[in-house]
N, C-alpha and C positions, 0 to 999 in steps of 0.2 A: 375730823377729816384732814385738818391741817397735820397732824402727827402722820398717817397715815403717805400723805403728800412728800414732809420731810424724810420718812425712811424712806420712801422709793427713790428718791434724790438720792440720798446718801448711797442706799443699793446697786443705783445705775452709775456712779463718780466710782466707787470702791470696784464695780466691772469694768469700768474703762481703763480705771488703772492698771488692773491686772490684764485685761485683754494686751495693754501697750506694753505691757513688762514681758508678755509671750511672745508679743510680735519679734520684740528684738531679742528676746535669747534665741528665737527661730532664726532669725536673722543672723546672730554671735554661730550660730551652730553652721549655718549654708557657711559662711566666712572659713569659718575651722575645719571643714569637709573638703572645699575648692581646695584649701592650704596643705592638708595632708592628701589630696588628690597629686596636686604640684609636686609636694617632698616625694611621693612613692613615684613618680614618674624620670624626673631627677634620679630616684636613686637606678631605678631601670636603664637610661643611658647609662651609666656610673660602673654597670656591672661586666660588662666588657672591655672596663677603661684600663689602660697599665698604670699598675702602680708607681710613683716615681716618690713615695717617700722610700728613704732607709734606717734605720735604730743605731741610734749611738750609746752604745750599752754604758760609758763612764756616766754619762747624764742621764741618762732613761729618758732621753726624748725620740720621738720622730722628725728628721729634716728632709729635704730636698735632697736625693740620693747623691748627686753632685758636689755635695756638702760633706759627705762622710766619706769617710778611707775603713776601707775593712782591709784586717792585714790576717798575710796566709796562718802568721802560725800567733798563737797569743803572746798580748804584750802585759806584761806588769808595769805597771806606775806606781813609783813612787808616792807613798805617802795613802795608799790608798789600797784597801784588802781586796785580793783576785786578778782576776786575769782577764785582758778586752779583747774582744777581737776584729772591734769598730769604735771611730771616734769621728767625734765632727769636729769642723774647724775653731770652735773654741775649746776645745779639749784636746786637740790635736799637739796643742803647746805642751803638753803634760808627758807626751809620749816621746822616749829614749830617740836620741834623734839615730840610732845605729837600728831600729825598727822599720822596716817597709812595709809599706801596702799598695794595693792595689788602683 
């Protein structure tokens, strides 16, 4: 009886464990749900918004459009293969100063 006694012990420790191991993946899941709830409603405001970055094609970044000069007609730089026709302010130094933009 007493074997009997300790597997039921061990059976009901080894179900509580597991029950408390579901409660909180249940729980990790609600958390993870509310979170991409959040993210997809953010992006909802998000999709009527202007866009105010612009590409500075010398760096291959996006900045703050404010940041960048796009110029009408393409510019070569020196030291470097092709032709821009946007740069941002750190790359800006690189560009012919007889070059306009916008």
């Amino acid at each position: 009886m007493a074997a009997a006694d300790e597997t039921t012990e061990n059976f009901a420790e080894v179900m509580n464990e597991a029950l408390a191991d579901a409660a909180k993946a249940e729980a990790e899941r609600d958390a993870l749900a509310a979170r991409v709830a959040e993210l997809e409603a953010r992006i909802t405001d998000l999709e009527g918004a202007e866009d105010y970055r612009r590409y500075c094609e010398v760096c291959d970044k996006h900045f703050h459009r404010n940041y960048v000069t796009c110029f009408d007609e393409p510019v070569e730089i020196e030291g470097r293969d092709g032709v821009y026709h946007s740069a941002c302010g750190g790359c800006f130094e690189h560009v012919p100063v007889d070059q306009g933009g916008e």
